[in-house]
One Martini backbone bead per residue (centre of mass of N, CA, C, O) as a GRO file, in nm:
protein
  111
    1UNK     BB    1   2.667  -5.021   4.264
    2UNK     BB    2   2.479  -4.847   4.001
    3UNK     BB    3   2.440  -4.553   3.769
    4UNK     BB    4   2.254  -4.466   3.507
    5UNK     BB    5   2.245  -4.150   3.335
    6UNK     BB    6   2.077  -3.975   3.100
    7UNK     BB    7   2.119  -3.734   2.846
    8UNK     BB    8   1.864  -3.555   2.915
    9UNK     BB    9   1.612  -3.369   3.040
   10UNK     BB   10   1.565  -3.547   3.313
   11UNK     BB   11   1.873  -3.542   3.457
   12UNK     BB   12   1.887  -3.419   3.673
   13UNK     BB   13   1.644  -3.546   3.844
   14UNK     BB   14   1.818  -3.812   3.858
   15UNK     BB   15   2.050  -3.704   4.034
   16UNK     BB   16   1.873  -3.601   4.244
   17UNK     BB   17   1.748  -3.878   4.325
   18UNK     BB   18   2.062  -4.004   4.409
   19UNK     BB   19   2.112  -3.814   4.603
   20UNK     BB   20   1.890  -3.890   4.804
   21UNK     BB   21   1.955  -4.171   4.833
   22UNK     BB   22   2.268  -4.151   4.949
   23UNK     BB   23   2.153  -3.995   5.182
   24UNK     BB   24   1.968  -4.223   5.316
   25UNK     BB   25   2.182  -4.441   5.327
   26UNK     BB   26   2.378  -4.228   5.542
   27UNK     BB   27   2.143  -4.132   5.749
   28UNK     BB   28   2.018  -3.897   5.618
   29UNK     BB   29   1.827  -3.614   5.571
   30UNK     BB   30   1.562  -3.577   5.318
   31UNK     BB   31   1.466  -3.353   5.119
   32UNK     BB   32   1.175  -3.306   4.937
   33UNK     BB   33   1.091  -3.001   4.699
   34UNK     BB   34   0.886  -3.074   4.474
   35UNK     BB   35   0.667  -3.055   4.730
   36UNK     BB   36   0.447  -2.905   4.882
   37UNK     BB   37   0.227  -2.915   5.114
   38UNK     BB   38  -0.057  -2.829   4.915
   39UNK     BB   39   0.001  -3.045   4.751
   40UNK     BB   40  -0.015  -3.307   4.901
   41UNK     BB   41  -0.254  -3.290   5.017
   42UNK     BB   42  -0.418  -3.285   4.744
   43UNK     BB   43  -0.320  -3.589   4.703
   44UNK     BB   44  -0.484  -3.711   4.938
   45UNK     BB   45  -0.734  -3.648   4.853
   46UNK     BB   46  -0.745  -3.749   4.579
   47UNK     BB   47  -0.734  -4.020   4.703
   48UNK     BB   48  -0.979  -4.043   4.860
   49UNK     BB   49  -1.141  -3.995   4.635
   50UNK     BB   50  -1.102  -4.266   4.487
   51UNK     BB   51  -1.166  -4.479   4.675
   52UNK     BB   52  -1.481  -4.352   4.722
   53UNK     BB   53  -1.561  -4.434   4.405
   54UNK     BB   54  -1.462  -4.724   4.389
   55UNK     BB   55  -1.687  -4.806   4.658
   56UNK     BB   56  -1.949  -4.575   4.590
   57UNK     BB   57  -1.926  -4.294   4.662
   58UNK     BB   58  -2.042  -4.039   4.635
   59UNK     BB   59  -1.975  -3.677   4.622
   60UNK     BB   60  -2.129  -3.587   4.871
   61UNK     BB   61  -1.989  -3.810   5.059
   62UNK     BB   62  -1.699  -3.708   4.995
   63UNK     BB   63  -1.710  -3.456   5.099
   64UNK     BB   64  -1.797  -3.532   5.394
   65UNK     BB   65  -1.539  -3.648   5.436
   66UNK     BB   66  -1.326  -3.422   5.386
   67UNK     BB   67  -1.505  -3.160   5.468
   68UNK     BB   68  -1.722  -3.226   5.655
   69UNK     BB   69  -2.044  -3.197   5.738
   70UNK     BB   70  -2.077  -2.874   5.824
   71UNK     BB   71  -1.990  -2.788   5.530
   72UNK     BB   72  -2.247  -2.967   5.417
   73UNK     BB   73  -2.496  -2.864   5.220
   74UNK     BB   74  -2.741  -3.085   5.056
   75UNK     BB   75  -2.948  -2.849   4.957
   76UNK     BB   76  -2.680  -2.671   4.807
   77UNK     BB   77  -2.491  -2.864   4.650
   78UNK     BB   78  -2.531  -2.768   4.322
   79UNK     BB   79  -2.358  -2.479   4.445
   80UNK     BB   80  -2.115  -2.610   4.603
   81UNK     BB   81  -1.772  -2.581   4.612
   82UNK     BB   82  -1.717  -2.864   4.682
   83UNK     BB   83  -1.847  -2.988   4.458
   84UNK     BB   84  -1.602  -2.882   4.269
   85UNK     BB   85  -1.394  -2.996   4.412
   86UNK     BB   86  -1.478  -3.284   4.453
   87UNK     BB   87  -1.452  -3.311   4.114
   88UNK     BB   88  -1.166  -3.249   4.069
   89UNK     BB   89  -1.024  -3.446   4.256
   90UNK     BB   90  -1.098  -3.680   4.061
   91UNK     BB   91  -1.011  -3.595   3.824
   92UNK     BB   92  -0.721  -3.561   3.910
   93UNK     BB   93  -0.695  -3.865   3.979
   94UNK     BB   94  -0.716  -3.974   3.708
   95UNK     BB   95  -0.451  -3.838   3.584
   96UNK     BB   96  -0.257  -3.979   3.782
   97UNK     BB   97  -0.360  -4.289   3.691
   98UNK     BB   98  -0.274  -4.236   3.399
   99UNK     BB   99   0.039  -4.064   3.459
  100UNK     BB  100   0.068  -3.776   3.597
  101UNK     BB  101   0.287  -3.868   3.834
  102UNK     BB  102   0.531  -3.795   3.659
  103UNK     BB  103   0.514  -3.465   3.759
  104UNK     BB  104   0.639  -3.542   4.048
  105UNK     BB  105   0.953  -3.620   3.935
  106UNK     BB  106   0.949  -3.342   3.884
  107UNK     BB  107   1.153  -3.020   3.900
  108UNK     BB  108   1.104  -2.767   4.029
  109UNK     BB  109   1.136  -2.496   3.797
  110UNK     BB  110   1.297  -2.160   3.739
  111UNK     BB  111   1.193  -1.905   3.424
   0.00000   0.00000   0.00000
């Protein structure tokens, strides 16, 4: 098995791919620290609301599967933050199956 590695912007980030598959192969733990706790969480209910706009649920179907009935008054949904919550996740999980997940495969770098 080998291995070529463009030496382009990418590089650094293929490298460290490389790196986290040979530890994974030779039964190491890998941390992969490009995604926080609360962006995977973000990045779960993304795909959750894309399925079930897919499968034909409403904006408020969806908010009350996300964030539970109890948080959800139908009676004030078009003033309400989950709402618009609700609405940005659709729109970023669009974004991402649009190809933003390559986003995804780069390396948080402090700038």
């Amino acid at each position: 098995m080998a291995v070529i590695i463009p030496l382009d912007s990418a590089a650094r980030d293929r490298l460290s791919a490389v790196e986290r598959f040979i530890r994974s192969q030779s039964g190491h733990s890998v941390q992969d620290t490009r995604l926080t706790a609360a962006q995977r969480r973000r990045l779960a209910q993304m795909l959750r609301a894309l399925d079930g706009r897919k499968e034909g649920a409403s904006y408020l179907d969806l908010a009350i599967v996300l964030f539970g009935r109890r948080l959800i008054d139908p009676a004030n949904w078009h003033e309400s933050s989950f709402r618009y919550t609700t609405l940005r996740l659709v729109r970023d999980g669009l974004r991402m199956v649009d190809g933003g997940y390559r986003q995804l495969l780069r390396t948080r770098r402090s700038t």
